[in-house]
C-alpha positions as CSV (number, residue, x, y, z in Angstrom):
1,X,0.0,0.0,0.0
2,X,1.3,3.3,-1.1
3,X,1.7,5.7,1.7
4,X,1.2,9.1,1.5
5,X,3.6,12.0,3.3
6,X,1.0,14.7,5.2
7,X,1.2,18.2,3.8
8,X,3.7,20.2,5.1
9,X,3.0,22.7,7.9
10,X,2.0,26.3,5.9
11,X,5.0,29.1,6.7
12,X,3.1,30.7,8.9
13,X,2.5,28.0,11.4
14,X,6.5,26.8,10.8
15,X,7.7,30.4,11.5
16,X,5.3,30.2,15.2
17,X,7.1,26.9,16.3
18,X,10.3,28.0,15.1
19,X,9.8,31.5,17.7
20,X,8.0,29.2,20.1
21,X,10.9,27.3,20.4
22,X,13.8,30.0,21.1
23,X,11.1,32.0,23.1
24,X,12.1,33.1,26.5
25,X,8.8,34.1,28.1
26,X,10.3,35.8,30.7
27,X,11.4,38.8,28.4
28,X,8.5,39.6,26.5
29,X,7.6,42.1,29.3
30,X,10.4,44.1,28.9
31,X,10.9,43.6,25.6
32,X,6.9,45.0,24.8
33,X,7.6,48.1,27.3
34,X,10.8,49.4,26.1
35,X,8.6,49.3,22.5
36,X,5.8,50.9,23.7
37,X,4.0,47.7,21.7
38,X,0.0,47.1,21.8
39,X,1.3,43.6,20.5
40,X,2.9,41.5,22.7
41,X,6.3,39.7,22.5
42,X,7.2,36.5,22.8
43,X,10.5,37.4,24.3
44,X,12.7,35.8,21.6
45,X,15.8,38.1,21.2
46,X,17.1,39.4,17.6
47,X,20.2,36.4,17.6
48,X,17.8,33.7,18.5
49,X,15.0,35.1,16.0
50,X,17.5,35.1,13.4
51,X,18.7,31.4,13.3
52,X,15.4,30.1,13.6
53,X,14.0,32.2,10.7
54,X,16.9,31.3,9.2
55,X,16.1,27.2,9.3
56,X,13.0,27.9,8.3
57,X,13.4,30.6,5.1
58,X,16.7,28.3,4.1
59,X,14.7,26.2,1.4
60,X,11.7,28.8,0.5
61,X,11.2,29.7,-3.1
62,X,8.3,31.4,-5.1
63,X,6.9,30.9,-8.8
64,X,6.4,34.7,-8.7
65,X,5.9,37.9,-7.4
66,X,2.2,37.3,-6.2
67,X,3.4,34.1,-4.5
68,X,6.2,36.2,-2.4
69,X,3.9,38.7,-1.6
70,X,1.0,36.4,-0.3
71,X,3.0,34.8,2.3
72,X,4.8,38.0,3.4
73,X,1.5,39.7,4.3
74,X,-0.3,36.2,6.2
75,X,2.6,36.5,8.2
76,X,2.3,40.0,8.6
77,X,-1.1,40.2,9.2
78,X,-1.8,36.9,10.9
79,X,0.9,38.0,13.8
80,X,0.2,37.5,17.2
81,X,3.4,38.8,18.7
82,X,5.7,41.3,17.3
83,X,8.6,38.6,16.7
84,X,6.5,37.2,13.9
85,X,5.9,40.4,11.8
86,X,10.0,41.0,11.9
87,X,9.9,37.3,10.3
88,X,7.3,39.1,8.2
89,X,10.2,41.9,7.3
90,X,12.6,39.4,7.1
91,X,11.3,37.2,4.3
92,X,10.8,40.2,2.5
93,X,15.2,40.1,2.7
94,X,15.8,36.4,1.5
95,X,17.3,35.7,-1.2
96,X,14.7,33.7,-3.1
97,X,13.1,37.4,-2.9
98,X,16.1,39.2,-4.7
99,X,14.0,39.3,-8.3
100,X,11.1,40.8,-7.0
101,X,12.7,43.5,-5.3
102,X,11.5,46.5,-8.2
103,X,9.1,49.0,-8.3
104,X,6.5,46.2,-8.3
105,X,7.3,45.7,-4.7
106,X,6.4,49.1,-3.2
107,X,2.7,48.8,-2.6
108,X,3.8,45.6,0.0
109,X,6.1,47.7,1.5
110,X,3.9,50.9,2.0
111,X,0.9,48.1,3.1
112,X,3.1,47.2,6.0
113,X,5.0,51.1,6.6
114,X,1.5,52.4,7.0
115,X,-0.1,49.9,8.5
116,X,3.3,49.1,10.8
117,X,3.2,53.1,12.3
118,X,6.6,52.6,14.7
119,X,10.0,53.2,13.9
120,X,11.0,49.2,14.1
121,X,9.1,48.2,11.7
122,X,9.6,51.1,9.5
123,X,13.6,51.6,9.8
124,X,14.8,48.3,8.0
125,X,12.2,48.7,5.6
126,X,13.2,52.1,4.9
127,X,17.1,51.8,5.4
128,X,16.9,48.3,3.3
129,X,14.1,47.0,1.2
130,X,13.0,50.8,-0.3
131,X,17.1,51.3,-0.8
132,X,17.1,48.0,-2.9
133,X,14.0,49.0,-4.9
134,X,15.6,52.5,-5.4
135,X,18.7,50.7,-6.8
136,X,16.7,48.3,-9.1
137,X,13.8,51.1,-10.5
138,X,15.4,54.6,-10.2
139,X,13.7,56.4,-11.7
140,X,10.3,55.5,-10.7
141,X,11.4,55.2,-7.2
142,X,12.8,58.7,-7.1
143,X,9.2,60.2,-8.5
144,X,7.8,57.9,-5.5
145,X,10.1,58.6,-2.6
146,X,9.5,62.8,-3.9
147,X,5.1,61.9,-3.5
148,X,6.0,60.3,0.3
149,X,8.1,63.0,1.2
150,X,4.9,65.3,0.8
151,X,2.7,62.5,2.1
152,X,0.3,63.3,5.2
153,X,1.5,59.9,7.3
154,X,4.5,60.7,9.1
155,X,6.2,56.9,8.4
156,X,5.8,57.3,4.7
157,X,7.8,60.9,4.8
158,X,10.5,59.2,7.0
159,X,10.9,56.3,5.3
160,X,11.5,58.9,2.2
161,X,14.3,60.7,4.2
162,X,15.6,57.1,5.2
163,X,15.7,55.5,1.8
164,X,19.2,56.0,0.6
165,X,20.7,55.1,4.5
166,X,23.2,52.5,2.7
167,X,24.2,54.5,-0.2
168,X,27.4,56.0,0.6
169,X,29.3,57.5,-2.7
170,X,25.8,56.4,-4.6
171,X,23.9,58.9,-2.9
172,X,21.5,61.1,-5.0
173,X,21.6,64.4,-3.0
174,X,19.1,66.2,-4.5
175,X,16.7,63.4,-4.1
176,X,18.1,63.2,0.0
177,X,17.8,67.0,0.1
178,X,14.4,66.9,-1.6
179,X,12.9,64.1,0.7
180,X,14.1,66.0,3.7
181,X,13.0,69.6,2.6
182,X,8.8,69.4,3.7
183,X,9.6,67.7,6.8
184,X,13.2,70.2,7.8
185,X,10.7,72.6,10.0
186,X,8.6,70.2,11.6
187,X,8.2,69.7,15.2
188,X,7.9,65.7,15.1
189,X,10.6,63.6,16.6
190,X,10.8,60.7,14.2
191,X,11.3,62.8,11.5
192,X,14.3,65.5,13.3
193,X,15.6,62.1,14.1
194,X,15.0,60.6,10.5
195,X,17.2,63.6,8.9
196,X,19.6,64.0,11.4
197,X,20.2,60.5,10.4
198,X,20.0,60.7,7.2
199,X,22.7,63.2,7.1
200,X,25.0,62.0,9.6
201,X,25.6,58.6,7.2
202,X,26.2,60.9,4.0
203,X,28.3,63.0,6.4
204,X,30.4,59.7,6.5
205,X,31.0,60.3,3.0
206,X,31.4,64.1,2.3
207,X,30.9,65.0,5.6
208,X,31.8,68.8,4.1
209,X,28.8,68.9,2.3
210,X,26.6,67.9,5.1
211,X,28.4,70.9,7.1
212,X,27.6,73.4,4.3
213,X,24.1,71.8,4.1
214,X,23.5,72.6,7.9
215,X,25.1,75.9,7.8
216,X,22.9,77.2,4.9
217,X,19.8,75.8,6.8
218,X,20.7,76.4,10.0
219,X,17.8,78.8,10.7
220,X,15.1,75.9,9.7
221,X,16.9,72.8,10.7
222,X,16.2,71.9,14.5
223,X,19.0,71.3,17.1
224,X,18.1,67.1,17.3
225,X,18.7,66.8,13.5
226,X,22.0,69.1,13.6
227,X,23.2,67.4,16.5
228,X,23.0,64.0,14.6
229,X,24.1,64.7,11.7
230,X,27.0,66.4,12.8
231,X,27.8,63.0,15.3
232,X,31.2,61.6,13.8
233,X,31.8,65.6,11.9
234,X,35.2,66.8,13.3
């Protein structure tokens, strides 16, 4: 008789055991406070979280965009605790994801930067996965990271002022300069913080520029975004 192997676990369930298993419980409390999370933790630590997503992702592969995409957002929006939706962000890094990362890929990421609304979420898609789209579609992206720098939610416009955080010598300053000019007077924290950020890694760069750039601003720009940028500045 012919036997027949069960169907394998979906991702979603396979990514909860894997946290399950490196979970320290007695954590989560700390680790939900000092995040000022609704969602609670399962107190799984960023080392741990990584090996067991990596055992998990290490054989994953889509037929396409739409397949990628589908079992980003279940795990996204399927999440219990806020360990699963990093895996979430994190299968949107894999490899097997590397050919869908164009201009195609930006309503995901705005889906989960909206509905995400805090900076851990919103930082390493920002700093990586719009940087990689950016690289791939550059044009396009530029248009789009101009329309969320204008944009009424405050994660799009820093994610915007965030998306070249990698670049180095491949910076486009007037697209940094131009994501960073409606938000350079406002009184929010996250976005000070996101230029002050911004600046001080191109500062790494040409850090003469970002001088000159502060200087000529130095009426609008507030003292938390100065401060940073001018961090590692001699």
């Amino acid at each position: 008789m012919t036997q027949t192997r069960p169907a394998e676990k979906p991702l979603a369930g396979r990514v909860r055991d894997a946290l399950a298993a490196v979970a320290e419980p007695a954590r989560a409390p700390a680790m939900q406070a000092y995040m000022k999370s609704a969602m609670p933790f399962l107190g799984v630590p960023a080392v741990p979280r990584q090996g067991a997503l990596r055992a998990v992702f290490a054989e994953i592969d889509w037929p396409d965009i739409a397949a990628w995409q589908a079992d980003v957002l279940t795990l996204w929006r399927q999440a219990a605790f806020r360990e699963e939706r990093y895996a979430a962000i994190a299968l949107t890094g894999v490899a097997a994801a590397r050919p869908f990362q164009t201009i195609a890929a930006l309503p995901l990421y705005e889906a989960m930067i909206v509905d995400g609304a805090w900076w851990d979420y919103i930082d390493e898609l920002a700093g990586h996965r719009l940087w990689g789209l950016l690289r791939n579609d550059r044009l396009a992206m530029t248009a789009a990271m101009r329309d969320w720098a204008n944009d009424a939610d405050l994660w799009k416009r820093r994610s915007a002022i965030l998306c070249q955080l990698p670049a180095k010598a491949a910076t486009d300053l007037d697209l940094l300069y131009a994501c960073i000019e409606p938000s350079l007077e406002s009184r929010e924290f996250f976005l000070r913080k996101a230029i002050g950020w911004a600046l001080r890694q191109y500062a790494r760069t040409d850090p003469a520029e970002v001088t000159r750039y502060i200087t000529a601003n130095a009426d609008r720009i507030s003292a938390l975004s100065r401060r940073e940028a001018l961090k590692h500045v001699a």
